[in-house]
C-alpha positions in Angstrom: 119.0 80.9 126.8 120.6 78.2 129.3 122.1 79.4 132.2 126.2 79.8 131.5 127.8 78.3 134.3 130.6 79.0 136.4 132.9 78.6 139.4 131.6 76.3 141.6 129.3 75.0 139.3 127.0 77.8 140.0 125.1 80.0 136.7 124.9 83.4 136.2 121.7 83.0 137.6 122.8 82.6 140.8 125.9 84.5 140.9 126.3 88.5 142.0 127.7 90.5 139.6 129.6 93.2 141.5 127.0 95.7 140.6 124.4 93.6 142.4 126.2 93.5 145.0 126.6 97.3 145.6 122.8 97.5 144.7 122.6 94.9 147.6 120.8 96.6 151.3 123.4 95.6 153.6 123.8 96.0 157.4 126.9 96.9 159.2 127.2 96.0 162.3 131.6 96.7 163.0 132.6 99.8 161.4 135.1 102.5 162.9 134.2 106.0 162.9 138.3 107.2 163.2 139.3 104.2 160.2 136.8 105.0 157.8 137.4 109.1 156.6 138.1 110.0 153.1 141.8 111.0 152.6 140.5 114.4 151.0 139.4 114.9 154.4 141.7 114.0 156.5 143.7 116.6 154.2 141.1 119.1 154.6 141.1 119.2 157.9 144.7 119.1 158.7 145.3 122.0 156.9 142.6 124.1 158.9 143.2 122.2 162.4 147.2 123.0 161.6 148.1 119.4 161.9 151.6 119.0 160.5 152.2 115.4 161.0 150.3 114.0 157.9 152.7 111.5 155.7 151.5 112.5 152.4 149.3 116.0 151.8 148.2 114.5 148.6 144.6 112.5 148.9 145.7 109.9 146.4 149.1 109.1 148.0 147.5 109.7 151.5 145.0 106.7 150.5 147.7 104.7 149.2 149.8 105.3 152.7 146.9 104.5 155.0 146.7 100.7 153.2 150.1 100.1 152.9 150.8 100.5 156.7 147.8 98.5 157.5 149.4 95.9 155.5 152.7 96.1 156.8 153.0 93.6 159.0 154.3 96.3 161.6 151.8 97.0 164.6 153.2 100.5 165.3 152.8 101.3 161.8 149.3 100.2 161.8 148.5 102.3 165.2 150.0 105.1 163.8 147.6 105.6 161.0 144.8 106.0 164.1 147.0 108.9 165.6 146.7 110.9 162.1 143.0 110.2 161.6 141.8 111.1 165.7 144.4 114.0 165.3 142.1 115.7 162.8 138.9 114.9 164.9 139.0 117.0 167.6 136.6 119.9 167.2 132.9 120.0 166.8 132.8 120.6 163.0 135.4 117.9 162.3 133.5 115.5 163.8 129.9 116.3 162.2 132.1 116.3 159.0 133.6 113.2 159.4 130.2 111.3 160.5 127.8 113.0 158.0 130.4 111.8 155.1 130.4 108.2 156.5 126.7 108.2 156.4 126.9 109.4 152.9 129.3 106.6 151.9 127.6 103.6 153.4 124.5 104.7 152.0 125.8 105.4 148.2 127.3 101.7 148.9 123.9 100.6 149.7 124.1 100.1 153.5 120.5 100.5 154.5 121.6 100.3 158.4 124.7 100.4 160.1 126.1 100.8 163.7 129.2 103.0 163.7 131.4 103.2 166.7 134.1 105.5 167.8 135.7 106.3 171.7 134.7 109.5 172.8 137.9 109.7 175.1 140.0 110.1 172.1 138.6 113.6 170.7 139.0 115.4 174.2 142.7 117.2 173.0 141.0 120.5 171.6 138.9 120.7 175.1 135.7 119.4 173.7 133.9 117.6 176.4 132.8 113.6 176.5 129.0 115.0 175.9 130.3 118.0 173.4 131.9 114.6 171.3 128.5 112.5 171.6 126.6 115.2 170.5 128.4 116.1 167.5 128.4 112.9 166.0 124.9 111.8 166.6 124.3 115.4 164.4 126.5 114.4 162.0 125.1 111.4 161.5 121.5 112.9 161.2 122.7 115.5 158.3 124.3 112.3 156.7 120.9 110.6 156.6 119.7 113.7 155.1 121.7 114.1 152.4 121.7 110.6 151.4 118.2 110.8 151.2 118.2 113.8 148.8 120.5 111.6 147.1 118.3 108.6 146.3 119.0 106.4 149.0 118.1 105.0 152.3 120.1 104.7 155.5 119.8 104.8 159.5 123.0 105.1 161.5 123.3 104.3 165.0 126.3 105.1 167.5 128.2 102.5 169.6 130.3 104.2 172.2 133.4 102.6 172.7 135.2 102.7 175.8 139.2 101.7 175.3 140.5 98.4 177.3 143.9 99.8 178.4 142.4 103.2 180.1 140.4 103.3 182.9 137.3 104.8 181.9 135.1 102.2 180.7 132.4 102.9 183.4 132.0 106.5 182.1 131.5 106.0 178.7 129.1 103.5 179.6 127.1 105.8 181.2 127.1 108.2 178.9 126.0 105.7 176.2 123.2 105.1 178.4 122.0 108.8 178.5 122.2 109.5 175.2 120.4 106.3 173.8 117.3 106.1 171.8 115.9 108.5 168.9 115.6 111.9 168.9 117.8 114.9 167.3 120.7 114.6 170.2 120.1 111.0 170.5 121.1 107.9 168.5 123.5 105.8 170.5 122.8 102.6 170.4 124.7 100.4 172.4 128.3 100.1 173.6 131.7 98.5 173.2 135.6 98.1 174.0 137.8 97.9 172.3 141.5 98.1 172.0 144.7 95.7 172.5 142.8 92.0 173.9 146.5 90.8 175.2 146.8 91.7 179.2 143.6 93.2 178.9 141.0 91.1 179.4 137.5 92.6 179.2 136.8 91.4 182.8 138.9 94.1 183.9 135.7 96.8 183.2 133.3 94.4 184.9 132.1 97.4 186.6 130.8 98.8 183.3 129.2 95.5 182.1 127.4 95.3 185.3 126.1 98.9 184.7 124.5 98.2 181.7 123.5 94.9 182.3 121.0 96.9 185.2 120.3 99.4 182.9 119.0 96.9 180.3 121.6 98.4 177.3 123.1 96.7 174.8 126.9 96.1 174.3 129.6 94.1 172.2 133.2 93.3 173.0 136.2 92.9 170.9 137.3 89.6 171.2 138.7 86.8 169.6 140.6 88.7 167.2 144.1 88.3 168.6 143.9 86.6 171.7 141.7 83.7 170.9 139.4 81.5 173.1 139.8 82.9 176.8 139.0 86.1 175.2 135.7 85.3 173.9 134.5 83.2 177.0 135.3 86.1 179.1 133.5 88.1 176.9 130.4 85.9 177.3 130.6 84.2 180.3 131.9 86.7 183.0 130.7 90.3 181.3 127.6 89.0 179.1 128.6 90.2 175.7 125.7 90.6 173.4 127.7 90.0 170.2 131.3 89.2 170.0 133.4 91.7 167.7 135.5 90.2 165.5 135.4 86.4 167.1 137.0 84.6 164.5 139.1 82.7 166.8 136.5 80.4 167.5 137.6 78.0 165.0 139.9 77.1 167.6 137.5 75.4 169.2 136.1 73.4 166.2 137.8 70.3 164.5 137.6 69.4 161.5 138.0 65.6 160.5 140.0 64.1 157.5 136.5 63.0 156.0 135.3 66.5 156.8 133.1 65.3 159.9 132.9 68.6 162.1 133.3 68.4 165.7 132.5 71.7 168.0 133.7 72.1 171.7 132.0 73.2 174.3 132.3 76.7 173.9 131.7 77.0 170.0 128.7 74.7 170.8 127.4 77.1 172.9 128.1 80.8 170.6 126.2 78.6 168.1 123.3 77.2 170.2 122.6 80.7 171.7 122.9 82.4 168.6 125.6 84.8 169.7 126.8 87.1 166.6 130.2 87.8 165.5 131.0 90.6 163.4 133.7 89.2 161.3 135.8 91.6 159.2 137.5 89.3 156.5 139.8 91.9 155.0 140.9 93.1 158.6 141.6 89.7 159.6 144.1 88.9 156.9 146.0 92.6 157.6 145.9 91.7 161.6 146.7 87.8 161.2 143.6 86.6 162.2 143.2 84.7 159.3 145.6 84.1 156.1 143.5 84.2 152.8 140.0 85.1 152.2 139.5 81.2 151.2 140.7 80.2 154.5 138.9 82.7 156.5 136.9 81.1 159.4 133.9 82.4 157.8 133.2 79.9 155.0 133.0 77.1 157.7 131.0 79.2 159.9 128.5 79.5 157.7 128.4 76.2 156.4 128.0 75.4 160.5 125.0 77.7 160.3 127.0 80.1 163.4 125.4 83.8 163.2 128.0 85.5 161.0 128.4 88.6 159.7 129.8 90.9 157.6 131.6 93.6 158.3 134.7 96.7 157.1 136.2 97.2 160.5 138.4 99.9 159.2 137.2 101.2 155.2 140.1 103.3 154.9 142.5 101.3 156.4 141.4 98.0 154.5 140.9 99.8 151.5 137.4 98.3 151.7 133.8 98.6 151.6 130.7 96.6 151.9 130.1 95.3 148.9 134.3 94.9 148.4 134.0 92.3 151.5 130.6 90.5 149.8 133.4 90.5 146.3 135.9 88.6 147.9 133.8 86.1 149.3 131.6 85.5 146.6 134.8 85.3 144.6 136.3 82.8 147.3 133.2 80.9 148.3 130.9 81.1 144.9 128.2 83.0 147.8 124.8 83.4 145.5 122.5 86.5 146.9 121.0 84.0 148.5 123.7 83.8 150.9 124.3 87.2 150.8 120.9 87.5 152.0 121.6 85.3 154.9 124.3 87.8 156.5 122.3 90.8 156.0 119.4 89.3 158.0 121.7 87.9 160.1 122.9 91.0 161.2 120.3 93.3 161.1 118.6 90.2 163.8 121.8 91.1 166.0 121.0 95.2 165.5 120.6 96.9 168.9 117.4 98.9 167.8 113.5 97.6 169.4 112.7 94.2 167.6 109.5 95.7 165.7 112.5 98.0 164.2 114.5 95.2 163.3 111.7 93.0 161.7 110.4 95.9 159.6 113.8 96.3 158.1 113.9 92.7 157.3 110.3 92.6 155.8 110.4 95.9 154.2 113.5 96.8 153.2 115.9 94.0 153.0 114.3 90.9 151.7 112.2 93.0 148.9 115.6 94.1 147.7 117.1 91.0 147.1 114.1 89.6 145.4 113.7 92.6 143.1 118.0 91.3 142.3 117.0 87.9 142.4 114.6 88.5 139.5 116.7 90.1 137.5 117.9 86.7 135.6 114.3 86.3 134.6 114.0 89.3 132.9 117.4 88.8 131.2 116.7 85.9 129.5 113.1 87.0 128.4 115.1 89.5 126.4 118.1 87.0 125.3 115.1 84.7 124.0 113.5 87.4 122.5 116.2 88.4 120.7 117.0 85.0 119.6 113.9 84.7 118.3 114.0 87.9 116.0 117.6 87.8 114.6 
């Protein structure tokens, strides 16, 4: 049997069917803990938290909701959806609920490692404390490895703390990412982040917390270059020290591209590229936020062709109506991306991971590049039975 070929002139051989890609390990490294519950959940809890607000009490239509005012077009339609999903998250049980289930999900989707982030400051309405918060997801996460385990499949889930950019309590939560970092049952953050609205609130206004960490030798990422473009991501880098930018698409901005397709980088691209800076690009966010207008035009095909460390990432599953392996989809649809490529973001970002480096590389060797060379095989074994048959009808 010869290979059939396809779009892009690639074979079959080369090209992910859907079901390798959900086989796929993949790291996440930009995922939401309030934009990614299941709508029977949010449902669940509403009704025993006595939350009246919900637009829809059935799952289905609540699902449907969720992505059609992400899409809208309408930014306090989109920031509404937030307010229904944190409104349910507010006691201990929710939120050990909520993070056991994403665990479960990501895992069943074949996420082998993912960073989950979420602000603590936005479950304090029931009286549950900042450490209360931490606690309860880090447990929920646990029981979520567990029972992904018993269910076949592999996955570690770390916690990025996320202070908002428009408060004033970046320094806190900064902090408390620090004391509850590392393994252990109440452990498991990982690192820490900001995030909210980047317009008139540049990160350089929580200096103080970058500085903090920066001393106490954690990790951290920033939203940036999303919406607000290039002076986002240089202060990002430049005045607080971002380890990985989130989102960062905007830095096509600072590359041109020729008529002849000669690529030119300025000063600033030249340098996320030459230090190896990661970006946790979120295609299908990008197109609901602006950020980019069609996965075929999304920043990321050049940046990958520019050899930048991309990755990929949901941002907001329920929101986006996404997964994992429904971002890998559209881009191998829009790109013709082999496993081969798909490959190349998953090391990529479990490199960028903020777990210890022997960690990191034993994920790689162990887990990640024998699974795409078990999928990678898989053509051979196809066409030894093709053949075979050939050979006996």
């Amino acid at each position: 049997m010869t290979s059939q070929t396809t779009k892009a002139g690639q074979t079959d051989r080369e090209t992910p069917s859907a079901e390798q890609i959900r086989r796929a390990p993949k790291v996440l490294l930009h995922d939401h803990l309030d934009g990614g519950l299941r709508p029977g959940t949010i449902v669940d809890l509403a009704r025993e938290t006595g939350y009246e607000s919900l637009p829809e009490t059935d799952p289905d239509k609540l699902g449907i909701w969720f992505r059609e005012a992400a899409d809208s077009g309408s930014l306090p339609r989109y920031l509404e959806t937030f307010a229904h999903t944190c409104a349910v998250m507010q006691t201990k049980d929710a939120l050990k609920r909520v993070a056991a289930e994403c665990a479960e999900d990501l895992a069943e989707d074949g996420v082998v490692y993912a960073e989950i982030r979420y602000a603590p400051e936005q479950h304090l309405e029931q009286g549950l404390t900042l450490e209360e918060v931490v606690e309860a997801v880090n447990e929920g996460f646990r029981e979520g490895e567990r029972r992904a385990k018993a269910n076949g499949h592999r996955i570690r889930v770390g916690a990025l703390l996320t202070a908002m950019r428009h408060a004033a309590r970046a320094l806190e939560i900064a902090e408390l990412a620090n004391r509850y970092r590392g393994p252990g049952p109440q452990s498991g953050v990982v690192g820490f982040d900001i995030a909210g609205a980047e317009a008139g609130f540049p990160p350089t206004r929580h200096l103080d917390a970058f500085e903090y960490l920066k001393r106490e030798n954690n990790h951290f990422t920033i939203h940036a270059g999303e919406a607000f473009g290039l002076p986002s991501i240089w202060q990002a880098l430049q005045w607080c020290g971002a380890d990985r930018l989130g989102h960062g698409v905007r830095i096509i901005d600072d590359i041109q591209v020729a008529d002849d397709g000669t690529v030119k980088l300025g000063r600033l691209a030249s340098y996320v590229r030459d230090k190896r800076i990661p970006l946790e690009m979120c295609p299908s966010s990008n197109l609901q936020t602006g950020a980019a207008t069609s996965y075929g035009e999304h920043p990321i095909g050049l940046l990958r062709k520019l050899h930048f460390r991309a990755t990929v990432n949901t941002d907001n599953r329920l929101m986006s109506g996404t997964s994992m392996s429904r971002e890998f989809d559209h881009l191998v649809d829009a790109f013709g991306y082999t496993l081969d490529d798909m490959q190349w973001f998953t090391v990529n970002a479990m490199k960028s991971a903020f777990i210890p480096f022997d960690e990191r590389l034993a994920m790689i060797n162990d887990v990640i590049k024998p699974g795409y060379a078990e999928l990678k095989s898989e053509w051979l074994f196809r066409q030894t039975a093709s053949t075979r048959a050939s050979v006996g009808s």
